[in-house]
VOMI-713893 format. One record per residue: residue number from 1; residue in three letters; x, y, z of N, C-alpha, C, O, CB in turn. Coordinates in steps of 0.05 Angstrom, whole numbers, plus 5000, padded with zeros to 4 digits. Each point is the difference from the previous one (the first is absolute). Glycine has a CB too. Layout:
<nodes>
<NUM,ALA,<X,Y,Z>,<X,Y,Z>,<X,Y,Z>,<X,Y,Z>,<X,Y,Z>>
...
</nodes>
This chain:
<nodes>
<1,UNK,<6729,6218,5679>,<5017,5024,4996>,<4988,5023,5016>,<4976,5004,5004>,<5039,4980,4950>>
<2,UNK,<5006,5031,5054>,<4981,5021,5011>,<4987,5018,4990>,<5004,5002,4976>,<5016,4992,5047>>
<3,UNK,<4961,5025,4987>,<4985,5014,4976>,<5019,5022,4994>,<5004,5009,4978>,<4946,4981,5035>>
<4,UNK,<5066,5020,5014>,<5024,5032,4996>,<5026,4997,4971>,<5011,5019,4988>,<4990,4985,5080>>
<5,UNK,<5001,4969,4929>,<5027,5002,4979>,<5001,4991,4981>,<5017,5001,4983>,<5005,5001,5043>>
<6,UNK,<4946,4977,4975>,<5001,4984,4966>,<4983,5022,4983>,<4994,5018,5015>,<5005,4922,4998>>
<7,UNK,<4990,5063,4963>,<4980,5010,4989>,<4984,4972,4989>,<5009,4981,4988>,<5017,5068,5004>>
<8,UNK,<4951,4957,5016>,<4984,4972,4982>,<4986,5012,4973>,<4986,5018,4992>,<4997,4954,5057>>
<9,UNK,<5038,4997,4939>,<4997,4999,4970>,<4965,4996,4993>,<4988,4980,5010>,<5067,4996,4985>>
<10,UNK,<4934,5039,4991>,<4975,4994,4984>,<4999,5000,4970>,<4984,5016,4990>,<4998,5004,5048>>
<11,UNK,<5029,4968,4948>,<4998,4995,4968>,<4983,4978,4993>,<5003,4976,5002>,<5041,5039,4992>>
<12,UNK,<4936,5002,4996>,<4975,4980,4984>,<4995,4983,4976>,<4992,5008,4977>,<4996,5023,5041>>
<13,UNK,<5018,4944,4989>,<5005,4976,4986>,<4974,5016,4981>,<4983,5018,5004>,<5041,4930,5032>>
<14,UNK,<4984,5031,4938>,<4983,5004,4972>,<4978,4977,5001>,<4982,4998,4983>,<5062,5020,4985>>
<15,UNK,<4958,4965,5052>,<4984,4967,5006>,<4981,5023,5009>,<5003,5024,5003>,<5029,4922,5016>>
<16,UNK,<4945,5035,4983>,<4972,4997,5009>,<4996,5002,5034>,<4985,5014,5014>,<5008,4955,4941>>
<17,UNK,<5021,5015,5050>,<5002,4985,5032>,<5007,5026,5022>,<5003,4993,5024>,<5021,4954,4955>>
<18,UNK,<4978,5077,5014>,<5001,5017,5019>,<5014,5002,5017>,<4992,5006,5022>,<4980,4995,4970>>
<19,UNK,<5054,4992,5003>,<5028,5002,5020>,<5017,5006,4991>,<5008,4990,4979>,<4986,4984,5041>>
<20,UNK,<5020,5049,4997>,<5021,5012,4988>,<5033,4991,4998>,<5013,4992,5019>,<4951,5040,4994>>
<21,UNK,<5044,4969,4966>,<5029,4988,5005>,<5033,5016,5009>,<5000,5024,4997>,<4971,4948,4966>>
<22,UNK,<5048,5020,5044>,<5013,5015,5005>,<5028,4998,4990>,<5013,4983,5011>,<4955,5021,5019>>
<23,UNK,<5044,5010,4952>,<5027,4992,4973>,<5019,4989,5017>,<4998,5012,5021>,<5001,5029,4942>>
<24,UNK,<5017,4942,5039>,<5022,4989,5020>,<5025,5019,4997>,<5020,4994,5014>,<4963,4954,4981>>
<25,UNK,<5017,5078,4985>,<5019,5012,4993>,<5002,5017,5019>,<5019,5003,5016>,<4979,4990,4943>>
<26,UNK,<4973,5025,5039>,<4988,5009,5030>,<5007,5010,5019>,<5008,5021,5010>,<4979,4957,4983>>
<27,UNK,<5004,4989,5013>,<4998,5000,5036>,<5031,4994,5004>,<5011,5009,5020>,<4934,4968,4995>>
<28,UNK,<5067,5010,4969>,<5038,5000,5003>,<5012,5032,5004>,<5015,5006,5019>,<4991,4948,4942>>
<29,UNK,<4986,5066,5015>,<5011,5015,5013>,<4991,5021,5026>,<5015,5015,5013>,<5004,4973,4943>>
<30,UNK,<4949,5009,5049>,<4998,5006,5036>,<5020,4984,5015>,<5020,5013,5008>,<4928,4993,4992>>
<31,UNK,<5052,4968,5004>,<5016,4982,5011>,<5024,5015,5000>,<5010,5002,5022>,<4968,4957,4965>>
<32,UNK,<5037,5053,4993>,<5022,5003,4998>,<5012,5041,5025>,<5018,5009,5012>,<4973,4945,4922>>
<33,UNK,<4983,5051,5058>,<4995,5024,5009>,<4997,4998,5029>,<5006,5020,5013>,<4975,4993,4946>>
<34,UNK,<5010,4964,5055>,<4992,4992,5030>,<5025,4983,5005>,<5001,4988,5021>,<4943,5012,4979>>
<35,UNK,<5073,4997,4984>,<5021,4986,5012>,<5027,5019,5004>,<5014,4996,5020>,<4966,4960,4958>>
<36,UNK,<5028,5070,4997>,<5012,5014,5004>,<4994,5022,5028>,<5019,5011,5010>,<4988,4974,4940>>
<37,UNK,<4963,5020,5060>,<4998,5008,5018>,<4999,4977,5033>,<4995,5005,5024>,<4984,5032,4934>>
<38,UNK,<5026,4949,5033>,<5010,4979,5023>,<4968,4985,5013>,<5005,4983,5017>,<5047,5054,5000>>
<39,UNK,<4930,4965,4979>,<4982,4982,4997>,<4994,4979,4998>,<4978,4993,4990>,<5022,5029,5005>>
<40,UNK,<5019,4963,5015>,<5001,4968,4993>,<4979,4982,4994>,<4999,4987,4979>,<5031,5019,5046>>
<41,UNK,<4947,4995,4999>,<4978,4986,4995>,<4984,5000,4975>,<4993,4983,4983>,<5007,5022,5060>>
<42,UNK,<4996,5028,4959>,<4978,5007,4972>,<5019,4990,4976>,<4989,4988,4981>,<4983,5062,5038>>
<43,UNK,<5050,4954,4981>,<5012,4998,4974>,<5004,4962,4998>,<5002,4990,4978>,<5027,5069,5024>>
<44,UNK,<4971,4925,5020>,<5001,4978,4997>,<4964,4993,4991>,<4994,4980,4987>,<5056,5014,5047>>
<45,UNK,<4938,5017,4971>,<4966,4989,4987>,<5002,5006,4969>,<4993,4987,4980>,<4973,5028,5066>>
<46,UNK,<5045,5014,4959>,<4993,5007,4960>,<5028,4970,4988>,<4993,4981,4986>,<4996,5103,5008>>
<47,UNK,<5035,4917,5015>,<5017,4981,4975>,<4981,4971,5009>,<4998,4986,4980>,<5066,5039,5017>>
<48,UNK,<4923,4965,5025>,<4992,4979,5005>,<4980,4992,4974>,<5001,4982,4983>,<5009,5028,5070>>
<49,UNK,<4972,5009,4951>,<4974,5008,4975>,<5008,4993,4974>,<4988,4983,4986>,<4996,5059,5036>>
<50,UNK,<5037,4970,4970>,<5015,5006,4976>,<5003,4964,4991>,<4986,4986,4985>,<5045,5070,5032>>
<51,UNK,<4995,4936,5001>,<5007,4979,4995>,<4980,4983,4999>,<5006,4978,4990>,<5032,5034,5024>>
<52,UNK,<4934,4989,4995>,<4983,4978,5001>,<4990,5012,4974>,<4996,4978,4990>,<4994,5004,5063>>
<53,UNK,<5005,5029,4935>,<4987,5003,4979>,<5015,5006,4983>,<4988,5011,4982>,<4979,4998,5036>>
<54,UNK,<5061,4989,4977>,<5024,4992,4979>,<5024,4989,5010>,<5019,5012,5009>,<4967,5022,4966>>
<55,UNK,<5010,4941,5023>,<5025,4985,5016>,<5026,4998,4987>,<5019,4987,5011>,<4948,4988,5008>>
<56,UNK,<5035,5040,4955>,<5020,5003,4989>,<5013,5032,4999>,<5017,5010,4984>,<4965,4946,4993>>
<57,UNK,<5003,5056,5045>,<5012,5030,5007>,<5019,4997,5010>,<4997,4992,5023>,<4971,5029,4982>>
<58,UNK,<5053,4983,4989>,<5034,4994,5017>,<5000,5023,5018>,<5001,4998,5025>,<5035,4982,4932>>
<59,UNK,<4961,5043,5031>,<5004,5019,5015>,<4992,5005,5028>,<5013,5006,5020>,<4987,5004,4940>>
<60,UNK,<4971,4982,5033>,<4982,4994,5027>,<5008,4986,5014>,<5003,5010,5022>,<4967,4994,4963>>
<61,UNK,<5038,4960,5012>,<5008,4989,5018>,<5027,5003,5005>,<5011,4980,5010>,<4954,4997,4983>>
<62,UNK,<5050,5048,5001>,<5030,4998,5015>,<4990,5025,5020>,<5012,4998,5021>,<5032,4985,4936>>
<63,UNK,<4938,5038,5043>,<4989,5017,5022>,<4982,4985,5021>,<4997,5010,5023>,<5002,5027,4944>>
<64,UNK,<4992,4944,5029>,<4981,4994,5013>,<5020,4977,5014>,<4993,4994,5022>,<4959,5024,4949>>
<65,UNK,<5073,4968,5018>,<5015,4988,5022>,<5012,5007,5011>,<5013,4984,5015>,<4985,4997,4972>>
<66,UNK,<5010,5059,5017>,<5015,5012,5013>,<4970,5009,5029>,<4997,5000,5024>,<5050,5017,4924>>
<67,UNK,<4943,4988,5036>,<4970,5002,5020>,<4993,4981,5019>,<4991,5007,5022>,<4991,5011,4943>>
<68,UNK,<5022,4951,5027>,<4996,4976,5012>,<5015,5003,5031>,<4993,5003,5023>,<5005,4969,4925>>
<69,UNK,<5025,5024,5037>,<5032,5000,5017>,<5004,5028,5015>,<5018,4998,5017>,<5008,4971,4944>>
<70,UNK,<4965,5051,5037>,<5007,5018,5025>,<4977,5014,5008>,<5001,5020,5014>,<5045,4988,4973>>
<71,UNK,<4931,4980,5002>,<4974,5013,5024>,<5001,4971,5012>,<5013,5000,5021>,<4947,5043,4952>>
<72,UNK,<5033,4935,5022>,<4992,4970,5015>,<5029,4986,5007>,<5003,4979,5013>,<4947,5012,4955>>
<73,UNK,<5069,5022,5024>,<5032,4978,5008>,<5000,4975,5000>,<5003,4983,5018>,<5009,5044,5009>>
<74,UNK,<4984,4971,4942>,<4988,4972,4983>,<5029,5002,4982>,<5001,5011,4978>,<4933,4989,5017>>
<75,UNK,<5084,4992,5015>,<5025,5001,4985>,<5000,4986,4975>,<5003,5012,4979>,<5020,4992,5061>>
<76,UNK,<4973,4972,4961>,<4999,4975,4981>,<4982,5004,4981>,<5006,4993,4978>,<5004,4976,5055>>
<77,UNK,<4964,5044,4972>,<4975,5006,4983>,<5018,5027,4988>,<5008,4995,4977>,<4939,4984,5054>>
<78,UNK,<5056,5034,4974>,<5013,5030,4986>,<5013,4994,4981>,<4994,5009,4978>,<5012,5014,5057>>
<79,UNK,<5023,4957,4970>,<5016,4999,4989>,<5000,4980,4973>,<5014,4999,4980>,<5002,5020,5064>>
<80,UNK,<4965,4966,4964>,<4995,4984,4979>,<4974,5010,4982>,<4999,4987,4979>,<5024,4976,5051>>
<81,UNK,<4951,5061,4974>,<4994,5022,4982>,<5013,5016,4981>,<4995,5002,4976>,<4985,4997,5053>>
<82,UNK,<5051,5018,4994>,<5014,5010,4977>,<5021,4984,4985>,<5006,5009,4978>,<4984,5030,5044>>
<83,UNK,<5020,4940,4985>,<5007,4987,4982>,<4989,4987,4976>,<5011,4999,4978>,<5008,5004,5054>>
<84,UNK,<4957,4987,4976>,<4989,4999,4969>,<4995,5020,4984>,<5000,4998,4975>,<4984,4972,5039>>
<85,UNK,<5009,5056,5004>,<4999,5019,4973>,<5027,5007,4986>,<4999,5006,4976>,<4962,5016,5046>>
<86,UNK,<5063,4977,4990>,<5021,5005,4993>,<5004,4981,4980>,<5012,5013,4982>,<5000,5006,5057>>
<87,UNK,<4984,4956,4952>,<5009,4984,4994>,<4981,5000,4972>,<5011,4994,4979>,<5010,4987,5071>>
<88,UNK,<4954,5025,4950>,<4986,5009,4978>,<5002,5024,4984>,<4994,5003,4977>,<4982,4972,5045>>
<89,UNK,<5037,5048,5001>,<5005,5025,4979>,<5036,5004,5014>,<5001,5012,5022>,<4934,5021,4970>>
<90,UNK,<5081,4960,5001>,<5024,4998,5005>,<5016,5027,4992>,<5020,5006,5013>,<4973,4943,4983>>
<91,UNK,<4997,5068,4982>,<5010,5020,4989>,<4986,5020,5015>,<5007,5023,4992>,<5005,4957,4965>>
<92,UNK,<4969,5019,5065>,<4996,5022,5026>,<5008,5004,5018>,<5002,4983,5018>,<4974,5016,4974>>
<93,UNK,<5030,5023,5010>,<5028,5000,5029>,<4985,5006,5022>,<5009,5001,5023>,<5034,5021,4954>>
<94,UNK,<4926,4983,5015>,<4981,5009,5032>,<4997,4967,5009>,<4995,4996,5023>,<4965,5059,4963>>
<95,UNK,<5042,4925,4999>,<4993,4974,5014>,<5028,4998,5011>,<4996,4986,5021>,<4964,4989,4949>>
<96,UNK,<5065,5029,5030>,<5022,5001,5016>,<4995,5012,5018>,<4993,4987,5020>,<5033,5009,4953>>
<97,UNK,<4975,5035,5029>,<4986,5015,5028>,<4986,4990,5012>,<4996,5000,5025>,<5005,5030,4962>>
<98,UNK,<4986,4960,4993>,<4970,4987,5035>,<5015,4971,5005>,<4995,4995,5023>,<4935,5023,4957>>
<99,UNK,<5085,4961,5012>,<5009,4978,5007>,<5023,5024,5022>,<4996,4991,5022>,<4993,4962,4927>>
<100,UNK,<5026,5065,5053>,<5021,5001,5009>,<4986,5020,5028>,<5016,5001,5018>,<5022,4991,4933>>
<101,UNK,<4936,5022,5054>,<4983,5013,5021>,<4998,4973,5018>,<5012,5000,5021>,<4958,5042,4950>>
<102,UNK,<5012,4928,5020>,<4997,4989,5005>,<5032,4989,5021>,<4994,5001,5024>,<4960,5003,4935>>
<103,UNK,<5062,4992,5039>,<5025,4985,5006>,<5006,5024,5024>,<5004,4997,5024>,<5014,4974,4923>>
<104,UNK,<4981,5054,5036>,<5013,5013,5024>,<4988,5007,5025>,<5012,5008,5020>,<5011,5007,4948>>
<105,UNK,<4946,4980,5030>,<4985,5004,5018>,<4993,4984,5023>,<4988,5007,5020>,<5003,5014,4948>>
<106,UNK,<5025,4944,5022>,<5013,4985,5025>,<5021,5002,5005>,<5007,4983,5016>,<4972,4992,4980>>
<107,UNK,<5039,5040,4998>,<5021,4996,5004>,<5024,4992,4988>,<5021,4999,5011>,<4951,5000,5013>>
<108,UNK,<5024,4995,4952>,<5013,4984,4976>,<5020,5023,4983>,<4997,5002,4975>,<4956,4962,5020>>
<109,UNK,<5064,5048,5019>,<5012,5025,4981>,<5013,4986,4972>,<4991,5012,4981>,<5024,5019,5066>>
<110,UNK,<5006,4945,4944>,<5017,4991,4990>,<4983,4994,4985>,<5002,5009,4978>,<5033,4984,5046>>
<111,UNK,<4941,4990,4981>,<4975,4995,4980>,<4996,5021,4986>,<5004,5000,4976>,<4974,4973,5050>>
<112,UNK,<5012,5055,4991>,<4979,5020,4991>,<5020,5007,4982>,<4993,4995,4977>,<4974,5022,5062>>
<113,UNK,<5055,4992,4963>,<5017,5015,4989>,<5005,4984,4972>,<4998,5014,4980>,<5022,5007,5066>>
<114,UNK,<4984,4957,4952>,<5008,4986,4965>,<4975,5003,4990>,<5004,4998,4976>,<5031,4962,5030>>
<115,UNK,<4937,5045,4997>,<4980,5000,4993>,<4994,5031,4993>,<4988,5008,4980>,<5003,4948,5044>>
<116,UNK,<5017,5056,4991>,<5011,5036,4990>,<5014,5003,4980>,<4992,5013,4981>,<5012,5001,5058>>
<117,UNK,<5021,4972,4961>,<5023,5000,4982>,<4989,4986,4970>,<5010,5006,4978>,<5028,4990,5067>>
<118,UNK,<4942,4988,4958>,<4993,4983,4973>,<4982,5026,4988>,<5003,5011,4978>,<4994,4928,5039>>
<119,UNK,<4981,5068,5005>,<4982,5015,4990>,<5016,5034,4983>,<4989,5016,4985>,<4973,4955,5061>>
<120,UNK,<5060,5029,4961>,<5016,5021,4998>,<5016,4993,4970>,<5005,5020,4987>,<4998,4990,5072>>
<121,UNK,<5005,4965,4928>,<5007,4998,4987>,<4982,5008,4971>,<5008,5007,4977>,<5019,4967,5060>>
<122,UNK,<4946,5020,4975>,<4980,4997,4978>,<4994,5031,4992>,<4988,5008,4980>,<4990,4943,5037>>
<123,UNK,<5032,5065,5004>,<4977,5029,5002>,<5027,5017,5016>,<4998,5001,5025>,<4935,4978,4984>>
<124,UNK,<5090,5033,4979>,<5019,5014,5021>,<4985,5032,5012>,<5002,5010,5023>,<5048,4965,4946>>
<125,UNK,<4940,5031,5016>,<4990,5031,5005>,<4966,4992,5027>,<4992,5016,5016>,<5029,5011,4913>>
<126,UNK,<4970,4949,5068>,<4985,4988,5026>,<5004,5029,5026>,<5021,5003,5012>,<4994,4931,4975>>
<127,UNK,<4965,5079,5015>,<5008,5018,5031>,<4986,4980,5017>,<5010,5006,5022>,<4988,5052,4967>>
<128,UNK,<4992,4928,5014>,<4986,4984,5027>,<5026,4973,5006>,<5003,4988,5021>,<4931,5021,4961>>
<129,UNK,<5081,4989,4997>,<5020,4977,5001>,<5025,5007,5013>,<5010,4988,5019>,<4972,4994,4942>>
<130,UNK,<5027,5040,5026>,<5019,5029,5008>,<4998,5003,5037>,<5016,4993,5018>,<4969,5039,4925>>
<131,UNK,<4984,4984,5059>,<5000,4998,5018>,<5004,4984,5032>,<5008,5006,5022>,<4979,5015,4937>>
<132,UNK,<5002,4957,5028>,<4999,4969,5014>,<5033,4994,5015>,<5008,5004,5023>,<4952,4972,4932>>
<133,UNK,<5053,5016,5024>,<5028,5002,4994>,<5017,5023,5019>,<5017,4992,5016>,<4967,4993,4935>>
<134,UNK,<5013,5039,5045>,<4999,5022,5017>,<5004,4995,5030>,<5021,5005,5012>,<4951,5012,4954>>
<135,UNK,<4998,4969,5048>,<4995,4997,5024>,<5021,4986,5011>,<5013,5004,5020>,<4944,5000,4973>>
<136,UNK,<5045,4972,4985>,<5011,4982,5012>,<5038,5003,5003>,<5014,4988,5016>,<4937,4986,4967>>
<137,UNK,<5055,5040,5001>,<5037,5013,5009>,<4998,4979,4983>,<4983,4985,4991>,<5042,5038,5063>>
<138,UNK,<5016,4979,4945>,<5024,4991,4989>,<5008,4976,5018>,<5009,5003,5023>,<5005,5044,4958>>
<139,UNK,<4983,4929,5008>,<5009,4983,5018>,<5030,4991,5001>,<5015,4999,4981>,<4941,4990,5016>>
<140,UNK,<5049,5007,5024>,<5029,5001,5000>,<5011,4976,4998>,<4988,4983,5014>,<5012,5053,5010>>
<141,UNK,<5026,4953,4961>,<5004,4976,4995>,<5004,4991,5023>,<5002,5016,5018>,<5013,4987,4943>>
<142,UNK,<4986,4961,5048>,<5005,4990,5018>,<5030,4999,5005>,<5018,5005,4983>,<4941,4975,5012>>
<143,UNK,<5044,5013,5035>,<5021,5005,5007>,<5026,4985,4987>,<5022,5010,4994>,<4949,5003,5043>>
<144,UNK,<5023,4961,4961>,<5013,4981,4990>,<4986,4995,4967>,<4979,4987,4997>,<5033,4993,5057>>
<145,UNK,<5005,5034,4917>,<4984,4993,4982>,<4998,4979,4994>,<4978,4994,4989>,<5026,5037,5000>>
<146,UNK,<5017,4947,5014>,<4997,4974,4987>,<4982,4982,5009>,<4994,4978,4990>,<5046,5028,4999>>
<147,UNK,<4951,5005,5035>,<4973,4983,5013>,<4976,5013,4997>,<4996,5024,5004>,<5030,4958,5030>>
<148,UNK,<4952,4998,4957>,<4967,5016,4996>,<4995,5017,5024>,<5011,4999,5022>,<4965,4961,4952>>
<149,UNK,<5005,5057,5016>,<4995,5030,5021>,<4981,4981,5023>,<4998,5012,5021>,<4997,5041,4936>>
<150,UNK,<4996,4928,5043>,<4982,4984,5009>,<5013,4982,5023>,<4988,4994,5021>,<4989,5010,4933>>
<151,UNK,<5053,4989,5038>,<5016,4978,5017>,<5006,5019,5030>,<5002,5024,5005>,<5026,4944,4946>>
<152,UNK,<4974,5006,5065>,<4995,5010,5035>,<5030,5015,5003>,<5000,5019,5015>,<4964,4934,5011>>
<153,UNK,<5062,5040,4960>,<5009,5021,5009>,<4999,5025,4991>,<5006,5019,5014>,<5013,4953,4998>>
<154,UNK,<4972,5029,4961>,<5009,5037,4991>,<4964,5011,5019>,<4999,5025,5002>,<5037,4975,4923>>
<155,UNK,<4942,4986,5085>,<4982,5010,5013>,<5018,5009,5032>,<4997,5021,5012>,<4958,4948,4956>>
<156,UNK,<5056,5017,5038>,<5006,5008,5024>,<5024,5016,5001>,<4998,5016,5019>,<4980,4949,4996>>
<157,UNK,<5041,5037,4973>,<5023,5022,4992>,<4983,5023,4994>,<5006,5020,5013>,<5031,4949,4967>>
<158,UNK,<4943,5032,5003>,<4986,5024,4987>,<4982,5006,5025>,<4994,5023,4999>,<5006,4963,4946>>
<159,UNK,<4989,5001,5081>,<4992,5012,5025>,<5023,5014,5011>,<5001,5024,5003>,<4965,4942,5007>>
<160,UNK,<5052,5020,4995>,<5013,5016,5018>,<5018,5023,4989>,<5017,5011,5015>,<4980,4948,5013>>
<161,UNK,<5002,5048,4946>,<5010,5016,4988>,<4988,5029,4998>,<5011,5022,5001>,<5004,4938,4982>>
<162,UNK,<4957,5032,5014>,<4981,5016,5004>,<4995,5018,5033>,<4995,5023,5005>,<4988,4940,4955>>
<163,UNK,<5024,5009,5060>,<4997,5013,5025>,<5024,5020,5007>,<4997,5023,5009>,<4977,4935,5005>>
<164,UNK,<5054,5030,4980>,<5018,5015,5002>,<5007,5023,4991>,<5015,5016,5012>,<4989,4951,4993>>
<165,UNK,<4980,5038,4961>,<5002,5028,4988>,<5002,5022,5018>,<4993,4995,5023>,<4982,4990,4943>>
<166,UNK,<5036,5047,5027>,<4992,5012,5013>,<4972,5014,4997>,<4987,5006,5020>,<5057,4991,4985>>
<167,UNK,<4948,5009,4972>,<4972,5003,4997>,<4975,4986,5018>,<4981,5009,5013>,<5041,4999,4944>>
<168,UNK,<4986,4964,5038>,<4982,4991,5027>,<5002,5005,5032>,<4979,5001,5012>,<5021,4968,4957>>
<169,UNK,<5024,5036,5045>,<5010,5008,5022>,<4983,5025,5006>,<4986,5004,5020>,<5061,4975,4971>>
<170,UNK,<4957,5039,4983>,<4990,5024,5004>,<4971,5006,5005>,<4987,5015,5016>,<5048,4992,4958>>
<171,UNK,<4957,4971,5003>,<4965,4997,5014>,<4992,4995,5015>,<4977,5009,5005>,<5016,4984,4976>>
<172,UNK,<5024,4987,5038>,<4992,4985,5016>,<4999,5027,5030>,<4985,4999,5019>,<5037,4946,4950>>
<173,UNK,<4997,5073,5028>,<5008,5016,5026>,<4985,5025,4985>,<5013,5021,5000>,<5042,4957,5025>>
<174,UNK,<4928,5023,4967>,<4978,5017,4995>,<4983,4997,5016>,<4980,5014,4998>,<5027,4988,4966>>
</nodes>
């Protein structure tokens, strides 16, 4: 960790053995403090720490698989961190957020977004979910409803619909 953004924990065990220990509650919320300031690395050592020394910290391991997945672009490792934490504390809508950071940060909007929308069900007043949600706009139904938003024609009707807009025209002759 570096020395500028972690503080090192010194709490003096009651043992004999002269080593100090450090609460996993802690160093989660530095972690949490180095991750809201965008710190990825440091904040991936403190939830790393955490989770090794309580492997039943959900919390930890749904930060530390958002940490995995967009400092190292370990998709598979991320997503399968915050899913287990999700899946152990199901009634937290921050393990939705971090499953739905994770998704959108490859690219995965339709993912990210039901994982917003779940996390949103659990927690409506959520400002980080709100927000999220926010970024991402109003999506607009497909062109053809009776076909999935997914099938090759409402994708390619929905290109060239897009190109044709005049809003796009307009951008474009900017």
């Amino acid at each position: 960790m570096s020395e500028n953004n972690v503080k090192e924990y010194e709490i003096e065990q009651p043992a004999t053995d002269g080593e100090t220990s450090v609460e996993p509650n802690d160093l989660f919320v530095e972690g949490l403090a180095l991750f809201e300031r965008g710190a990825m690395e440091d904040a991936k050592i403190c939830f790393q720490t955490v989770h090794d020394m309580d492997a039943g910290h959900a919390r930890a391991r749904s930060y530390l698989g958002v940490c995995v997945a967009v400092s190292e672009r370990r998709f598979e490792e991320g997503v399968a961190l915050c899913t287990s934490a999700s899946k152990q504390e199901f009634f937290n809508p921050d393990s939705y957020l971090n499953l739905a950071r994770v998704h959108l940060d490859f690219g995965f909007k339709g993912e990210g977004r039901r994982f917003l929308l779940r996390g949103q069900m659990i927690d409506p007043a959520n400002e980080a979910i709100k927000s999220e949600l926010q970024k991402l706009g109003e999506r607009v139904p497909p062109v053809l409803r009776f076909l999935p938003r997914t099938h090759l024609v409402n994708r390619l009707l929905g290109t060239a619909k897009h190109v044709l807009s005049p809003t796009a025209r307009t951008q474009a002759a900017a």
